[in-house]
HTML snippet that shows the backbone in 3Dmol.js (N, CA, C, O; Angstrom):
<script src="https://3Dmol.org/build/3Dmol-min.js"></script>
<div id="view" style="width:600px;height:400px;position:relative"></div>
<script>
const pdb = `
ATOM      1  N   UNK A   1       0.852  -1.170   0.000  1.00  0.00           N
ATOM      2  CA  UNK A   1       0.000   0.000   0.000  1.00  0.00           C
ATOM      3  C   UNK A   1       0.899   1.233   0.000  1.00  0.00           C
ATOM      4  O   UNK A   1       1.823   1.407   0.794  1.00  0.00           O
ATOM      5  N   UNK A   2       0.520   2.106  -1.009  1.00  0.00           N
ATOM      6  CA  UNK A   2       1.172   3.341  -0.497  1.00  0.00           C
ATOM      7  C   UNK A   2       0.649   4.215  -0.775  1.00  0.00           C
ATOM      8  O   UNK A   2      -0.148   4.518  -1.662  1.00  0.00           O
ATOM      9  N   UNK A   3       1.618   5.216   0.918  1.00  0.00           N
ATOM     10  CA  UNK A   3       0.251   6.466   1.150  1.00  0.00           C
ATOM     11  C   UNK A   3       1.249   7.653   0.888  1.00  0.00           C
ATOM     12  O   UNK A   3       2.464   7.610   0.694  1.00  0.00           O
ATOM     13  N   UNK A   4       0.409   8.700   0.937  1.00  0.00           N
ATOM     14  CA  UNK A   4       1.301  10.176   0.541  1.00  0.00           C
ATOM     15  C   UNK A   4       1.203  10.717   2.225  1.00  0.00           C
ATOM     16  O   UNK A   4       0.312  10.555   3.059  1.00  0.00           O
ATOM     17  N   UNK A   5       2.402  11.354   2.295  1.00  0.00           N
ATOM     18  CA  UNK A   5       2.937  12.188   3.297  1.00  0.00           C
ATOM     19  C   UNK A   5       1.968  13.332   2.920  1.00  0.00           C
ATOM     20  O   UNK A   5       1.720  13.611   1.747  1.00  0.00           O
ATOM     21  N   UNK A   6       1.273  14.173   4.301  1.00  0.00           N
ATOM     22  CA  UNK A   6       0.640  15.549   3.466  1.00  0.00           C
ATOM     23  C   UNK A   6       1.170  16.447   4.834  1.00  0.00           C
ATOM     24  O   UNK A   6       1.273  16.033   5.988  1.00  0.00           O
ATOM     25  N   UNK A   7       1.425  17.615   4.383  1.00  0.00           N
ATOM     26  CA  UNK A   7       1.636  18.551   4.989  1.00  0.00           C
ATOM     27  C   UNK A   7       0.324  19.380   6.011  1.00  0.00           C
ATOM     28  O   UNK A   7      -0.663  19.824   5.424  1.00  0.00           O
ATOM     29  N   UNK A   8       0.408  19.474   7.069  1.00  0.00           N
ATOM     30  CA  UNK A   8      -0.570  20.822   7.692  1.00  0.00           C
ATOM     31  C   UNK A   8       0.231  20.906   8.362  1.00  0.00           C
ATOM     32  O   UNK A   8       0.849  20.105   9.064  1.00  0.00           O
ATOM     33  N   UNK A   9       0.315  22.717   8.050  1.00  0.00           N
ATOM     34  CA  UNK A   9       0.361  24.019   9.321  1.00  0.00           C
ATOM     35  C   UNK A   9       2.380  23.526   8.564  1.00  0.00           C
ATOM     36  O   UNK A   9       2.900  23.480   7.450  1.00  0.00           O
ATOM     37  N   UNK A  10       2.773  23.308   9.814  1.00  0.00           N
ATOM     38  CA  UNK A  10       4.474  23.369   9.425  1.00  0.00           C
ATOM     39  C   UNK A  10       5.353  22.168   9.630  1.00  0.00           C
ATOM     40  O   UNK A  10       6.569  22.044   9.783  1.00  0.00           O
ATOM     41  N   UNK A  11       3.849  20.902   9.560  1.00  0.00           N
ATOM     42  CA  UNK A  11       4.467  19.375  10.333  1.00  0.00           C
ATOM     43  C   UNK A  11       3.512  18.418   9.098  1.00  0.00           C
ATOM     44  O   UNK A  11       2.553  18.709   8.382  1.00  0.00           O
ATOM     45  N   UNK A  12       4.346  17.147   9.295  1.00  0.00           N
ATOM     46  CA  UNK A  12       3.923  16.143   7.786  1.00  0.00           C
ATOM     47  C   UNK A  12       3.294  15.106   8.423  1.00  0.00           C
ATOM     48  O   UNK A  12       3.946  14.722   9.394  1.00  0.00           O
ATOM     49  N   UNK A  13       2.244  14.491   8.237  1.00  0.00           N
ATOM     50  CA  UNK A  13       1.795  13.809   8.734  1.00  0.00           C
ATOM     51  C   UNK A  13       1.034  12.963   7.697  1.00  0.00           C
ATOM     52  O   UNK A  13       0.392  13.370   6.728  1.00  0.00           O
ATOM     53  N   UNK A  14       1.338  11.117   8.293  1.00  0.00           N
ATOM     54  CA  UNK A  14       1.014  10.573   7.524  1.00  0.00           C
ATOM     55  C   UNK A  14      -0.151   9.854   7.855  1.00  0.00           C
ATOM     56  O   UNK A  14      -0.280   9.001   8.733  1.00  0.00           O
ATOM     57  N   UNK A  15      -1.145  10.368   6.910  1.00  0.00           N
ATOM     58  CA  UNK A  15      -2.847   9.805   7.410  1.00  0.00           C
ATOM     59  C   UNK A  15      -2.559   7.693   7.146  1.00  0.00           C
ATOM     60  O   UNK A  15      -1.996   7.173   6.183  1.00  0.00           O
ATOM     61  N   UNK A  16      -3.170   6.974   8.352  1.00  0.00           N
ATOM     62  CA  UNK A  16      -3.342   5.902   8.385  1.00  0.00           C
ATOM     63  C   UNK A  16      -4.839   5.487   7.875  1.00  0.00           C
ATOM     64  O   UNK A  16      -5.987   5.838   8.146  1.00  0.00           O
ATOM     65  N   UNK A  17      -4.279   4.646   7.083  1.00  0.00           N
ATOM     66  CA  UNK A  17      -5.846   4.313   6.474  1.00  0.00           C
ATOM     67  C   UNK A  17      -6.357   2.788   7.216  1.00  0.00           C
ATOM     68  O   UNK A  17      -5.639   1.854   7.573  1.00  0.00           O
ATOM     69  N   UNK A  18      -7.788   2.912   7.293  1.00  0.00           N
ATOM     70  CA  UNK A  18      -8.815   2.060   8.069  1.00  0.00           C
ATOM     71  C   UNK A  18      -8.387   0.754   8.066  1.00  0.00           C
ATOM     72  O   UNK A  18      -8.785  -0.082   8.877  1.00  0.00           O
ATOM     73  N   UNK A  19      -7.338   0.470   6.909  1.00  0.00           N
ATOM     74  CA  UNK A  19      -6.729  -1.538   7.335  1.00  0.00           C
ATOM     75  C   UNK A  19      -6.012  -1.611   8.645  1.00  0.00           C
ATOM     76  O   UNK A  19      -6.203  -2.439   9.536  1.00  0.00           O
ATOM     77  N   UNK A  20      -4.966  -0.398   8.628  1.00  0.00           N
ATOM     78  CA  UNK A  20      -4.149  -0.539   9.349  1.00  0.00           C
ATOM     79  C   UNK A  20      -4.723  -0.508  10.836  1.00  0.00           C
ATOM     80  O   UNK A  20      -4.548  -1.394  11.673  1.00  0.00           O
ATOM     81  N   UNK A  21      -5.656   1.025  11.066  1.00  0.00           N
ATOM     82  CA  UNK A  21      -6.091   1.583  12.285  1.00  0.00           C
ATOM     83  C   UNK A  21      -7.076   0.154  13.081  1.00  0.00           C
ATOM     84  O   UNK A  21      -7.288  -0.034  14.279  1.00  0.00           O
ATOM     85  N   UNK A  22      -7.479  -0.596  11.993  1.00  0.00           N
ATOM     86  CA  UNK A  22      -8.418  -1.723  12.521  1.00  0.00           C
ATOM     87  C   UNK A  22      -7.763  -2.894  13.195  1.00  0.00           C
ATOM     88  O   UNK A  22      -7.993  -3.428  14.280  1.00  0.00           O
ATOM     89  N   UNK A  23      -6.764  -3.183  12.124  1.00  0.00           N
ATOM     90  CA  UNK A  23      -5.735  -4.168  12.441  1.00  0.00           C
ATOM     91  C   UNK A  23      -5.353  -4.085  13.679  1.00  0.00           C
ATOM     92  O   UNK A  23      -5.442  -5.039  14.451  1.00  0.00           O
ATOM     93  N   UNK A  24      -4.730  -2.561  14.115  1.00  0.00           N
ATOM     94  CA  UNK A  24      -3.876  -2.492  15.476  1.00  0.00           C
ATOM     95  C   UNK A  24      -4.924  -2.249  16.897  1.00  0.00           C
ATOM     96  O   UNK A  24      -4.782  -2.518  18.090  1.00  0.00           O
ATOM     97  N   UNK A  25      -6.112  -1.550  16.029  1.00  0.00           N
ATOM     98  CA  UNK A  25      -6.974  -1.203  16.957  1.00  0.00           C
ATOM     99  C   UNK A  25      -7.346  -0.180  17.449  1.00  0.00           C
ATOM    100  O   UNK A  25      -7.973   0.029  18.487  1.00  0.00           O
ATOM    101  N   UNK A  26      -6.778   0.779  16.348  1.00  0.00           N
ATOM    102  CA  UNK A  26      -6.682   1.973  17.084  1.00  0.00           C
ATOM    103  C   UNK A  26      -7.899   3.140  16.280  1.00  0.00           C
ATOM    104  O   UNK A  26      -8.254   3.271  15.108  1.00  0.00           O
ATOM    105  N   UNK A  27      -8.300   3.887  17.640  1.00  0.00           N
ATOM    106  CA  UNK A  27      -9.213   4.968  16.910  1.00  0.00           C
ATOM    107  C   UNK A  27      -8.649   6.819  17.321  1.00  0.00           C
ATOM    108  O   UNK A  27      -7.579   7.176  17.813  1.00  0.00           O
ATOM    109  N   UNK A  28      -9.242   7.245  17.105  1.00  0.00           N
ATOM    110  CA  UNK A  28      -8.898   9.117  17.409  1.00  0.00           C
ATOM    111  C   UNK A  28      -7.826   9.189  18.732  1.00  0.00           C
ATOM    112  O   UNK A  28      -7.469   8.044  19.009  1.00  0.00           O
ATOM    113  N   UNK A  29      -7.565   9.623  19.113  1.00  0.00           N
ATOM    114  CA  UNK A  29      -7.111   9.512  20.690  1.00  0.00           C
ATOM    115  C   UNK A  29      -6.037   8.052  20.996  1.00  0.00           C
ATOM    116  O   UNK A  29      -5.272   8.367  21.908  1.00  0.00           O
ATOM    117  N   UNK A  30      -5.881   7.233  20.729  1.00  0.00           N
ATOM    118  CA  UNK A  30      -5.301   6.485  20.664  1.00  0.00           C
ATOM    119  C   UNK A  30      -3.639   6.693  20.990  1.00  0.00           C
ATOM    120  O   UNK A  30      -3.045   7.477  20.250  1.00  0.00           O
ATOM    121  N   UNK A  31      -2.991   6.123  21.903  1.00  0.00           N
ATOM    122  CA  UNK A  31      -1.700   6.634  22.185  1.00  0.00           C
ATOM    123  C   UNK A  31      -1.086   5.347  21.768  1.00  0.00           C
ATOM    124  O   UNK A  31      -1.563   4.223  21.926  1.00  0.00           O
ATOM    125  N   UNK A  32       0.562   5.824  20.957  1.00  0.00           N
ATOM    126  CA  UNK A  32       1.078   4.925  19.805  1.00  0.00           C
ATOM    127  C   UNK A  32       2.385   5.269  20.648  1.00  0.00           C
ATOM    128  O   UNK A  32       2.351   6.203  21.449  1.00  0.00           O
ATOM    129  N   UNK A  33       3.486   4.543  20.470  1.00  0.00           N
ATOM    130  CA  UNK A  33       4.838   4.482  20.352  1.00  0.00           C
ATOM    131  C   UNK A  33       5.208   4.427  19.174  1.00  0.00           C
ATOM    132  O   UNK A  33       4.927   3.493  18.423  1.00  0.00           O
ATOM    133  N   UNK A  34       5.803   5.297  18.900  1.00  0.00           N
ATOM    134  CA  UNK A  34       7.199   5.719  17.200  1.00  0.00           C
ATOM    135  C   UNK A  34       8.124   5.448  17.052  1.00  0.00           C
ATOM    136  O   UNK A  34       8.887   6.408  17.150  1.00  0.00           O
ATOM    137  N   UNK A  35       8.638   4.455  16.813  1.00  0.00           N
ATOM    138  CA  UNK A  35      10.304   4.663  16.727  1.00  0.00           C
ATOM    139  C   UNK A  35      10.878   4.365  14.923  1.00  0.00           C
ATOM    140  O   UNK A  35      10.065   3.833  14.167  1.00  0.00           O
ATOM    141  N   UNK A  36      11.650   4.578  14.624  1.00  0.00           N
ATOM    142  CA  UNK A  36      13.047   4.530  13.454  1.00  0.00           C
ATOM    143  C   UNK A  36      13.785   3.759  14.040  1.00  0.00           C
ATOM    144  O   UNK A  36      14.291   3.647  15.156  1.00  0.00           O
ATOM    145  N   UNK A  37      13.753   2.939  12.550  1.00  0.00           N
ATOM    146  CA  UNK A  37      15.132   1.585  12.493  1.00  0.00           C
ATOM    147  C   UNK A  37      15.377   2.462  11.170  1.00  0.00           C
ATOM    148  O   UNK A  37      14.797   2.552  10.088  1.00  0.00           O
ATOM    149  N   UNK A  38      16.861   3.258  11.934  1.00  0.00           N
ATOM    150  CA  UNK A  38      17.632   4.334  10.563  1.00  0.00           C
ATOM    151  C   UNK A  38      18.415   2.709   9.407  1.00  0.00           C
ATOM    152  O   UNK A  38      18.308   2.761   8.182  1.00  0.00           O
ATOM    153  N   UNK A  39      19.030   1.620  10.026  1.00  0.00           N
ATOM    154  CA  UNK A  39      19.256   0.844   9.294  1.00  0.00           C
ATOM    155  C   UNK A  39      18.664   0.324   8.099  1.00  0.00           C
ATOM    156  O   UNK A  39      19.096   0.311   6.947  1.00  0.00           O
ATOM    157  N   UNK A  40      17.335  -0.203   8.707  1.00  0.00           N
ATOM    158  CA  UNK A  40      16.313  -0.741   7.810  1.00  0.00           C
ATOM    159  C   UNK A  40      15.707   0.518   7.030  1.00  0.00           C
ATOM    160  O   UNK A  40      15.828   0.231   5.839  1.00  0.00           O
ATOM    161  N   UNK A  41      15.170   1.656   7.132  1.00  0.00           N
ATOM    162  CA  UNK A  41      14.736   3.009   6.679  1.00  0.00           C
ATOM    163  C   UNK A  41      13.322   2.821   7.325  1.00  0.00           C
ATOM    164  O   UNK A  41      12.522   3.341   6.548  1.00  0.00           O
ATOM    165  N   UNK A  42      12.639   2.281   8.453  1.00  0.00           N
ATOM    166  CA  UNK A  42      11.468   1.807   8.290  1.00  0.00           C
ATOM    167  C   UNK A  42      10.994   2.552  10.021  1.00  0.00           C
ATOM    168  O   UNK A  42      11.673   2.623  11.045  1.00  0.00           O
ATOM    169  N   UNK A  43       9.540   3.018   9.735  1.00  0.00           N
ATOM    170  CA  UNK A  43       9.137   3.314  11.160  1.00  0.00           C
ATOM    171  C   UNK A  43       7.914   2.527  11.668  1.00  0.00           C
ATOM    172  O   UNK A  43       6.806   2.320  11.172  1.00  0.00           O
ATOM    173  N   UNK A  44       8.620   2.078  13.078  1.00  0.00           N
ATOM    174  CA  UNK A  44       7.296   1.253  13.973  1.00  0.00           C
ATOM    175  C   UNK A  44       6.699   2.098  14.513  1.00  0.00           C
ATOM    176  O   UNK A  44       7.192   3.042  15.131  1.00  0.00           O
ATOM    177  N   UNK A  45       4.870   1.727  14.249  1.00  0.00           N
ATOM    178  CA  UNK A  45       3.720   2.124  15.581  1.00  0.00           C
ATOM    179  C   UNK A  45       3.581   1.242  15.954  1.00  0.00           C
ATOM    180  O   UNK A  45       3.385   0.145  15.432  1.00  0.00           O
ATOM    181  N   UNK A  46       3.682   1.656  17.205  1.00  0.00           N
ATOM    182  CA  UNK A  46       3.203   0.487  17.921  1.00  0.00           C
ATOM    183  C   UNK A  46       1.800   1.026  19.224  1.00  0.00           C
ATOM    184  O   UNK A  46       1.932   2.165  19.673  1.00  0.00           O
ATOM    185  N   UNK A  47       0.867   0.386  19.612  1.00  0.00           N
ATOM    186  CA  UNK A  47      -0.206   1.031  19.781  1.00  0.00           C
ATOM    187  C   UNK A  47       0.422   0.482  21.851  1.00  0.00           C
ATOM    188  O   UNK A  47       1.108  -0.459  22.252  1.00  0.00           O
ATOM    189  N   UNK A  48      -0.186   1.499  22.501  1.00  0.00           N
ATOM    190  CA  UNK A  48       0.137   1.860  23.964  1.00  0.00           C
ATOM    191  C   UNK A  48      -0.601   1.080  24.171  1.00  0.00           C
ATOM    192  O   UNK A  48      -1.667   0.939  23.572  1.00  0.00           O
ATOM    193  N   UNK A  49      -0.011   0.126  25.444  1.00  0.00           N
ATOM    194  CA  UNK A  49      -1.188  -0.651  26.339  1.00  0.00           C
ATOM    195  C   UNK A  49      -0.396  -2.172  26.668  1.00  0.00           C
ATOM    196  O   UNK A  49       0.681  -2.411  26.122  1.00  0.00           O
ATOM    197  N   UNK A  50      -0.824  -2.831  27.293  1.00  0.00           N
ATOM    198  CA  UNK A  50      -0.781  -4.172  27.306  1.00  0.00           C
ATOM    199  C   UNK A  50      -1.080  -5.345  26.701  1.00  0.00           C
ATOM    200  O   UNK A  50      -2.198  -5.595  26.251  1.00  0.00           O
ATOM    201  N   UNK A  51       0.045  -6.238  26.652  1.00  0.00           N
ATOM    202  CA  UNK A  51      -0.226  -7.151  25.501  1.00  0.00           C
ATOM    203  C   UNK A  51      -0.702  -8.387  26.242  1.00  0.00           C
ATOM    204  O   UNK A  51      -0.279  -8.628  27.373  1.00  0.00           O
ATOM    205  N   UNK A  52      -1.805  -9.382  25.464  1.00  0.00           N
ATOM    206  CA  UNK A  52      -2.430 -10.469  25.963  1.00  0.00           C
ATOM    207  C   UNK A  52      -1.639 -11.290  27.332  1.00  0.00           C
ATOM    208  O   UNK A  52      -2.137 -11.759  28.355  1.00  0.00           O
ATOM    209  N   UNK A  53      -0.007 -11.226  26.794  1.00  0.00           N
ATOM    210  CA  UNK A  53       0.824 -12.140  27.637  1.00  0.00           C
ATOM    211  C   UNK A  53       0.875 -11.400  29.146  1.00  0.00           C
ATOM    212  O   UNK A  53       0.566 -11.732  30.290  1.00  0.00           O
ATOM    213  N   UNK A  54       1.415 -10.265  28.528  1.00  0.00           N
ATOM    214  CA  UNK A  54       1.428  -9.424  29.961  1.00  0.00           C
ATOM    215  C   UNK A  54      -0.182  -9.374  30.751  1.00  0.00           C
ATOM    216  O   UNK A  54      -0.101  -9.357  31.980  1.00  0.00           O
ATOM    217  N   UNK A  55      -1.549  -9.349  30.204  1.00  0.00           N
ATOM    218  CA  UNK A  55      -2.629  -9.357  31.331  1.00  0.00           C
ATOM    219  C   UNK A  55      -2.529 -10.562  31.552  1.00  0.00           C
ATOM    220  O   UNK A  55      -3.445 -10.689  32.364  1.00  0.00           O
ATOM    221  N   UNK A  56      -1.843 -12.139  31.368  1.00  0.00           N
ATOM    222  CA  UNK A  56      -2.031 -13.259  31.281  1.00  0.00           C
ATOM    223  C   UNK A  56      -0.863 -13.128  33.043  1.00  0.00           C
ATOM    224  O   UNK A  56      -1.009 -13.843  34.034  1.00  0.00           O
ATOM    225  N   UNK A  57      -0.139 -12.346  32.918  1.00  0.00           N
ATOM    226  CA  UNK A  57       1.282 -12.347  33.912  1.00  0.00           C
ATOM    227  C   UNK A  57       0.958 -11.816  35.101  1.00  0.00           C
ATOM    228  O   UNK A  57       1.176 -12.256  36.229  1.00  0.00           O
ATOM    229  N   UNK A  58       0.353 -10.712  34.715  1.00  0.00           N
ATOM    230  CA  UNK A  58      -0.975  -9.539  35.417  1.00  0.00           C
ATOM    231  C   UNK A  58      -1.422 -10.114  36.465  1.00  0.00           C
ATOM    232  O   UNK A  58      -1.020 -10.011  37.624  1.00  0.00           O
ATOM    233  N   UNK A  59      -2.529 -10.921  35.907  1.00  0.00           N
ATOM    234  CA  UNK A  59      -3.371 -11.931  36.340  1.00  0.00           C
ATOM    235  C   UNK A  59      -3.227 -13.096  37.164  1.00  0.00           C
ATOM    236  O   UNK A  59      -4.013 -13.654  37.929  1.00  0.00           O
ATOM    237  N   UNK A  60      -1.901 -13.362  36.792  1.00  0.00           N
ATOM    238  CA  UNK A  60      -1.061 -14.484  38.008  1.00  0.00           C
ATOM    239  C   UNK A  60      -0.804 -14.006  39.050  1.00  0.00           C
ATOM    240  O   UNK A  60      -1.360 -14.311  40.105  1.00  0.00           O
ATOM    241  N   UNK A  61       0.169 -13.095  38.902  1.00  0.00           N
ATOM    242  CA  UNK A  61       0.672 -12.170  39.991  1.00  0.00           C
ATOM    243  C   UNK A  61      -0.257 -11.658  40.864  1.00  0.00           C
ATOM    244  O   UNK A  61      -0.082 -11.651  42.082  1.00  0.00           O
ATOM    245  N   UNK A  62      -1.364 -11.174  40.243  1.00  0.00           N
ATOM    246  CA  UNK A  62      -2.112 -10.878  41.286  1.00  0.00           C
ATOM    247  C   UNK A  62      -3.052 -11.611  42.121  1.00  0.00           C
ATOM    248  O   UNK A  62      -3.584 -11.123  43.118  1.00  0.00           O
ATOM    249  N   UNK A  63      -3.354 -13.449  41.457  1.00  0.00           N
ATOM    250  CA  UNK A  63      -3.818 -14.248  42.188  1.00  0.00           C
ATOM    251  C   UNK A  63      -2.937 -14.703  43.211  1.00  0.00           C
ATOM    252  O   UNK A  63      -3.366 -14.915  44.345  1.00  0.00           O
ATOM    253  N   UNK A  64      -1.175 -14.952  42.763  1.00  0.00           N
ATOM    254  CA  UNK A  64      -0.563 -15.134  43.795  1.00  0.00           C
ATOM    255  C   UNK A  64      -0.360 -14.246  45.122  1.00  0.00           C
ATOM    256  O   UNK A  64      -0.248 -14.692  46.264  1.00  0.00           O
ATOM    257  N   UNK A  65      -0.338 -12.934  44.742  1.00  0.00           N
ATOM    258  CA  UNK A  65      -0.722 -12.153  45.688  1.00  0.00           C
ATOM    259  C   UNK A  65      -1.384 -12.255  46.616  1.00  0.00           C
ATOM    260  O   UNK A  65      -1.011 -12.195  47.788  1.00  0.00           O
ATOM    261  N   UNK A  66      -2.954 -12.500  46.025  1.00  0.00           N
ATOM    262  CA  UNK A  66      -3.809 -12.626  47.052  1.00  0.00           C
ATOM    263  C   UNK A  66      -3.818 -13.845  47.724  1.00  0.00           C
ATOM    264  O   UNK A  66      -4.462 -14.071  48.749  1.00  0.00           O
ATOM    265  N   UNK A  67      -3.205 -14.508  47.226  1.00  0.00           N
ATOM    266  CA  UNK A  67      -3.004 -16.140  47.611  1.00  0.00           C
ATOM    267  C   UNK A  67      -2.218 -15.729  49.290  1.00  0.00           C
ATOM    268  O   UNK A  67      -2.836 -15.657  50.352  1.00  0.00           O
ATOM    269  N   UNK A  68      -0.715 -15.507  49.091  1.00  0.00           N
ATOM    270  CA  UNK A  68       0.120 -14.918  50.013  1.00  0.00           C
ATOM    271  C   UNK A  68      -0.423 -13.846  51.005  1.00  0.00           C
ATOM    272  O   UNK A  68      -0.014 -13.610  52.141  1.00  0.00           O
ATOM    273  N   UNK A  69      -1.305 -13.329  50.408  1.00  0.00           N
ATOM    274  CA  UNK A  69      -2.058 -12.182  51.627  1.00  0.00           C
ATOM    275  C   UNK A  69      -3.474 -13.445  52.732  1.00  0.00           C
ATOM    276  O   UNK A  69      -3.741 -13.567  53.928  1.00  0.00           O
ATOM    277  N   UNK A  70      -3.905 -14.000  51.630  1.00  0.00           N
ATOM    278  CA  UNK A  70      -4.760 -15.086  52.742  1.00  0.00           C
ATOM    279  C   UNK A  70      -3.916 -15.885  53.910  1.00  0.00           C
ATOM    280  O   UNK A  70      -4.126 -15.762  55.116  1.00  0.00           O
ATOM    281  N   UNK A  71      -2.939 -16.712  53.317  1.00  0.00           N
ATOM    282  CA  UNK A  71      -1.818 -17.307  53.878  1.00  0.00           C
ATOM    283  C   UNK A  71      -1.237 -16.833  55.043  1.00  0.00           C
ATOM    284  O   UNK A  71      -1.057 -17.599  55.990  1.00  0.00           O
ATOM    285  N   UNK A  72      -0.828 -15.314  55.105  1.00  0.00           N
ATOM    286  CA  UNK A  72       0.041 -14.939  55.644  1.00  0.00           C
ATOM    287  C   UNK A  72      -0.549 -13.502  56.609  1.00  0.00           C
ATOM    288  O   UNK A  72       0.051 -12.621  57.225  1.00  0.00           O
ATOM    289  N   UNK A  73      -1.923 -13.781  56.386  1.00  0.00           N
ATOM    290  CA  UNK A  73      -2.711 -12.485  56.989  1.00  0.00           C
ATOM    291  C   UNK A  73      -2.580 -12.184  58.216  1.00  0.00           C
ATOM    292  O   UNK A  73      -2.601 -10.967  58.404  1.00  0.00           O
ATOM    293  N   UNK A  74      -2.377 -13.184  59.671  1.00  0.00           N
ATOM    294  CA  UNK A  74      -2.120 -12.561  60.865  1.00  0.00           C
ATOM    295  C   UNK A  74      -0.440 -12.171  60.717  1.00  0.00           C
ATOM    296  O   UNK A  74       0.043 -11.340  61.487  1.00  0.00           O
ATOM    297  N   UNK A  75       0.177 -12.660  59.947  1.00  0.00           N
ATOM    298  CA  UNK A  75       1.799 -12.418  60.623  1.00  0.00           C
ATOM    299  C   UNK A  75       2.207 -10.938  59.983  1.00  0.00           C
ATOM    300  O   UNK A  75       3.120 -10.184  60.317  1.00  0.00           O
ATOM    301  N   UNK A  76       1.053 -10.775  58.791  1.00  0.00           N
ATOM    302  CA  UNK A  76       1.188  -9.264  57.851  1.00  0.00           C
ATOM    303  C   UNK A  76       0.346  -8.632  59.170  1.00  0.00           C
ATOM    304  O   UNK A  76       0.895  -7.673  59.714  1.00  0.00           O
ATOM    305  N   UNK A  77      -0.536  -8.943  59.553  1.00  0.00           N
ATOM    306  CA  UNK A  77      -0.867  -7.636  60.570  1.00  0.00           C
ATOM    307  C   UNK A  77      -0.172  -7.555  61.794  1.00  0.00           C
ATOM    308  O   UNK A  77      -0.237  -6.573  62.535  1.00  0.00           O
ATOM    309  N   UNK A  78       0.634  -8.786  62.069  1.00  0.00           N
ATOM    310  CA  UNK A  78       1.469  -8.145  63.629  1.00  0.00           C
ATOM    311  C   UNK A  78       2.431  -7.623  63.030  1.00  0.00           C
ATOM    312  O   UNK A  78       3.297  -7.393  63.875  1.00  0.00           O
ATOM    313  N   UNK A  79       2.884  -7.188  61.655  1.00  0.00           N
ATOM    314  CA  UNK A  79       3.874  -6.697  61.498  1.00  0.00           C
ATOM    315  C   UNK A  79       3.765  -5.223  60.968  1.00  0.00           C
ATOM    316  O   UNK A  79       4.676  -4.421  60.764  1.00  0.00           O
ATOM    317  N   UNK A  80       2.324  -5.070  60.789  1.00  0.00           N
ATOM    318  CA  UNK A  80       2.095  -3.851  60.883  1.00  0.00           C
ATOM    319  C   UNK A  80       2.137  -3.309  61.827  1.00  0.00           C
ATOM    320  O   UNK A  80       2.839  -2.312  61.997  1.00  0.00           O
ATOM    321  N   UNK A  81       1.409  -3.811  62.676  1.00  0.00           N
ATOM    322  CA  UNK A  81       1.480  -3.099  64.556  1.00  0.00           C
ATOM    323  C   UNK A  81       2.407  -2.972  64.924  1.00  0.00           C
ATOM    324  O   UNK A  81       2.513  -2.088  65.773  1.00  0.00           O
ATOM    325  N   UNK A  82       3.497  -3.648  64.592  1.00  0.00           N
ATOM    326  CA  UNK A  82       4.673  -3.329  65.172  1.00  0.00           C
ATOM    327  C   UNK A  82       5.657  -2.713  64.959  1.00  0.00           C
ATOM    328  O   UNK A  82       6.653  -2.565  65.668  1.00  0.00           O
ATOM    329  N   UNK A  83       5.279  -2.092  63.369  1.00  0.00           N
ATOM    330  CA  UNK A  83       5.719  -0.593  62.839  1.00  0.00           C
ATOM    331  C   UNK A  83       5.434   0.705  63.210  1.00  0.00           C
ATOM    332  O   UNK A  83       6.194   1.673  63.208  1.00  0.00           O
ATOM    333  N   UNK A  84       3.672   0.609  63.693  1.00  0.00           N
ATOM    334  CA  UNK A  84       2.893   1.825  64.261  1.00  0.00           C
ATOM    335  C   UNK A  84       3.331   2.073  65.342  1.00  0.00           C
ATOM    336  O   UNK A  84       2.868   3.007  65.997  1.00  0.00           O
TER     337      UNK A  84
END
`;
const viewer = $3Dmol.createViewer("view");
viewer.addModel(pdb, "pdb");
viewer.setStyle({}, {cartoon: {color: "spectrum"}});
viewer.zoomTo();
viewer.render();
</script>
């Protein structure tokens, strides 16, 4: 596919068309990461947020958490008291 670079005001901006924005997911407002690979000549978006694996990691962590807070609930509160 190729798109044209267009100019407004004193900055170039390159309009994404509806395959792409759908593909990644993204709508108006949408916060992206930019970067340049000057090697390759090529620029990544990459769309802000969390990826499946990471809420999958998320999600552990925080069952183990609560796991360790049931477990360990009187010895976490005498050790609060005994900070206060």
């Amino acid at each position: 596919m190729i798109q044209k670079i267009i100019k407004v005001g004193n900055e170039l901006y390159l309009p994404l068309p509806d395959e792409i924005t759908q593909a990644l997911q993204l709508k108006e407002g949408s916060e992206v990461t930019v970067s340049v690979d000057p090697d390759k000549k090529q620029i990544l978006i990459q769309p802000l947020g969390q990826s499946q694996a990471l809420k999958e990691i998320n999600l552990e962590f925080a069952e183990q958490v609560t796991a360790f807070i049931r477990n360990y609930k009187p010895a976490l509160y005498e050790l609060a008291r005994l900070d206060a």
